[in-house]
C-alpha positions in Angstrom: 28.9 -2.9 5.4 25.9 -2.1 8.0 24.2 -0.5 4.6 24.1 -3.6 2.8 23.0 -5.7 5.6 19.6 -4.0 5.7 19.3 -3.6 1.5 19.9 -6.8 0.7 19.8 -10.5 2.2 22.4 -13.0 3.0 21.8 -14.5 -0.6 22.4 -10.6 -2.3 18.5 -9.9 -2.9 16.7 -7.4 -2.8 14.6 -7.0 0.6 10.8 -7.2 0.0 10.6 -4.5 2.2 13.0 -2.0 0.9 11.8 -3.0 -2.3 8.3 -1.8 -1.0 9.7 1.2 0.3 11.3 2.1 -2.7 8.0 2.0 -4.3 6.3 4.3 -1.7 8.9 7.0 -2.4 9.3 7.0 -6.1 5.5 7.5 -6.0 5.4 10.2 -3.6 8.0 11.9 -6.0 5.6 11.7 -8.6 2.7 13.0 -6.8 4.5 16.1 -5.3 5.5 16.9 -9.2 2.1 16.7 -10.7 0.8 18.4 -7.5 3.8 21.2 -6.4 3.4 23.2 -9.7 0.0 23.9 -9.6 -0.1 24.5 -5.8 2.6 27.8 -6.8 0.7 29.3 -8.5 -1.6 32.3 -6.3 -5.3 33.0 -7.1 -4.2 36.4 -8.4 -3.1 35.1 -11.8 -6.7 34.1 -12.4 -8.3 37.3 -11.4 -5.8 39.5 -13.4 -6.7 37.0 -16.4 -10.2 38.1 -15.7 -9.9 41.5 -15.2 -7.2 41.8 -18.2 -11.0 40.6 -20.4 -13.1 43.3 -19.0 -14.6 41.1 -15.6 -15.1 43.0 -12.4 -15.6 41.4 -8.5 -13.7 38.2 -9.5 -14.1 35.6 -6.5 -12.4 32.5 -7.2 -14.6 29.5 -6.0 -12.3 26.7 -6.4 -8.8 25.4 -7.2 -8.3 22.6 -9.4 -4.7 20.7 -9.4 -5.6 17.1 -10.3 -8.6 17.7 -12.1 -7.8 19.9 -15.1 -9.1 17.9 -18.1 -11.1 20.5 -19.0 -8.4 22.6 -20.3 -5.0 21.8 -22.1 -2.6 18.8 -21.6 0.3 21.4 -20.1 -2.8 23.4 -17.6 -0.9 23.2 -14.0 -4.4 24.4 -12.1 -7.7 24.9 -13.2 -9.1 28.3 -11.0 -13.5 28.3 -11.0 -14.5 31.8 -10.8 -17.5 34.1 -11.1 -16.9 38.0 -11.8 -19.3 40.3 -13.4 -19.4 41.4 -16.8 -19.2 45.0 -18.4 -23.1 45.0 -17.8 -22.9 44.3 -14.1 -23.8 40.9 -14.9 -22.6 38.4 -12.8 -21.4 34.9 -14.8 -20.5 32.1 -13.2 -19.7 28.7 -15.0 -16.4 30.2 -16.0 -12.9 29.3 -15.6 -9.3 29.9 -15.9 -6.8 27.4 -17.1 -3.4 28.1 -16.2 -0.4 26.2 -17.8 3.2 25.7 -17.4 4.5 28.4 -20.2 1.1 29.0 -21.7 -0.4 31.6 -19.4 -4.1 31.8 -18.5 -7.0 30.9 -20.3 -10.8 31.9 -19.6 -13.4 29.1 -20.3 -17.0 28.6 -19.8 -18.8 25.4 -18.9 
């Protein structure tokens, strides 16, 4: 079979390269499922979040994916915000953590 040829060698091992190759694509796999989730989820979740605790003018600043170790072990994205309090304040230094089945979470720095 023209399949095996190109797997395997004459002696029935593996190919270095396929075996490389292999590698390269279970590792994309993993990336795009750490990565995917957090990419689905809009900036609009974070600014309901804040409005939903009294905040006004929410502008989110920055989205997190990879770096969320600031917030919970299940925390798909990590949204940086500044909004303005009841006061007219504005705050900055605050966050929202959002996780797979936990909702959002407001932090501060």
């Amino acid at each position: 079979m023209i399949l095996d040829d190109i797997i395997v060698d004459d002696d029935g091992d593996p190919r270095p390269f396929m075996v490389l190759l292999g590698l390269v694509v279970l590792v994309l796999v993993i990336a795009i499922a750490v990565v995917l989730p957090g990419e689905m989820v809009p900036d609009e979740v974070a600014v309901r979040a804040m409005e939903a605790h009294g905040y006004h003018n929410v502008q989110v600043l920055e989205r997190n994916v990879l770096d969320t170790t600031t917030c919970e072990h299940s925390t798909a994205v990590k949204f940086d915000v500044r909004a303005q309090d009841q006061f007219g304040n504005v705050i900055e230094g605050l966050y929202v953590c959002v996780g797979y089945s936990s909702g959002a979470a407001i932090r501060s720095y």
